[in-house]
C-alpha positions in Angstrom: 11.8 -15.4 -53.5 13.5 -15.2 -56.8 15.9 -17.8 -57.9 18.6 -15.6 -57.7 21.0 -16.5 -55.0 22.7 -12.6 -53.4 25.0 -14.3 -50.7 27.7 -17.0 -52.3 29.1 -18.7 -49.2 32.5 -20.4 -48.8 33.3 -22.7 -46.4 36.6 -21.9 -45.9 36.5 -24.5 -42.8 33.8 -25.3 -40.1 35.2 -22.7 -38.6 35.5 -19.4 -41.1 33.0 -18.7 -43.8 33.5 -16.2 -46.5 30.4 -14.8 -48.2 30.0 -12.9 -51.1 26.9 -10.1 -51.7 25.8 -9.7 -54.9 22.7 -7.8 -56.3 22.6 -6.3 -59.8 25.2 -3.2 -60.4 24.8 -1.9 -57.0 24.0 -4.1 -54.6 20.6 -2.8 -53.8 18.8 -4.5 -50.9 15.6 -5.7 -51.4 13.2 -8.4 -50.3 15.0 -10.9 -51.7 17.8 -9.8 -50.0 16.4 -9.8 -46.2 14.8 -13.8 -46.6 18.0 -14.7 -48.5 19.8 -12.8 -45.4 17.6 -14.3 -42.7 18.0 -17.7 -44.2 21.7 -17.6 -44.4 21.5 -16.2 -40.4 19.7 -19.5 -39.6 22.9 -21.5 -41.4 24.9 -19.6 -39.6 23.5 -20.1 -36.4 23.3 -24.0 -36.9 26.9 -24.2 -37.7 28.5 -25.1 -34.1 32.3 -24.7 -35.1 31.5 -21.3 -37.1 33.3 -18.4 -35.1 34.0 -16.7 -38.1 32.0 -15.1 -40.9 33.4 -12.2 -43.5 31.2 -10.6 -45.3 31.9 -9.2 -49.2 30.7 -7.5 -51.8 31.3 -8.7 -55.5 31.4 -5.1 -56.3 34.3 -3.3 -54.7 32.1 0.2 -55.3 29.4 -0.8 -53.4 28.9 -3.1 -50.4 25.4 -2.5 -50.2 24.0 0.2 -51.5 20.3 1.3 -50.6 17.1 -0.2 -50.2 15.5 -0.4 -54.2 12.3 1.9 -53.2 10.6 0.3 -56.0 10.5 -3.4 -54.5 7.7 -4.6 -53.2 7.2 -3.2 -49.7 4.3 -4.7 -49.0 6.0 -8.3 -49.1 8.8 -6.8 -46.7 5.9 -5.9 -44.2 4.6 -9.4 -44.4 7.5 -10.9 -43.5 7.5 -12.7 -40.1 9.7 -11.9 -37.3 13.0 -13.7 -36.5 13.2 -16.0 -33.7 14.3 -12.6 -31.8 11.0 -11.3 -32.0 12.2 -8.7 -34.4 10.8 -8.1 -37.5 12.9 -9.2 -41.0 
């Protein structure tokens, strides 16, 4: 994973979260996005009082944008699967 953090998280209170999604000019999903995703799901699901969580993108053109074709696929289909079974 780059050093890069995508998702800026606010703890508004224990029980609302704001998080921000940023990823170059775009937004473009990549790997770093679904490990930085799937980590901030396992926050997420640890936080007891959370009932709230609002997802935002730093750019208001793009939420997110596309997968970035170039990225490294082959680290994507590495991945493990979630505690759901399901994979990243």
């Amino acid at each position: 994973m780059s050093g890069e953090t995508q998702f800026d998280v606010r703890e508004i209170s224990p029980s609302y979260w704001r998080v921000t999604f940023s990823n170059g000019e775009i937004n473009l999903i990549d790997p770093d996005t679904i490990e930085q995703l799937a980590d901030l799901i396992t926050r997420i699901e640890r936080a007891p009082e959370l009932t709230v969580v609002v997802f935002r993108s730093a750019n208001p053109d793009f939420f997110m944008a596309h997968y970035d074709m170039p990225a490294d696929r082959s680290r994507v289909a590495a991945m493990k699967s979630a505690a759901s079974g399901l994979h990243p």
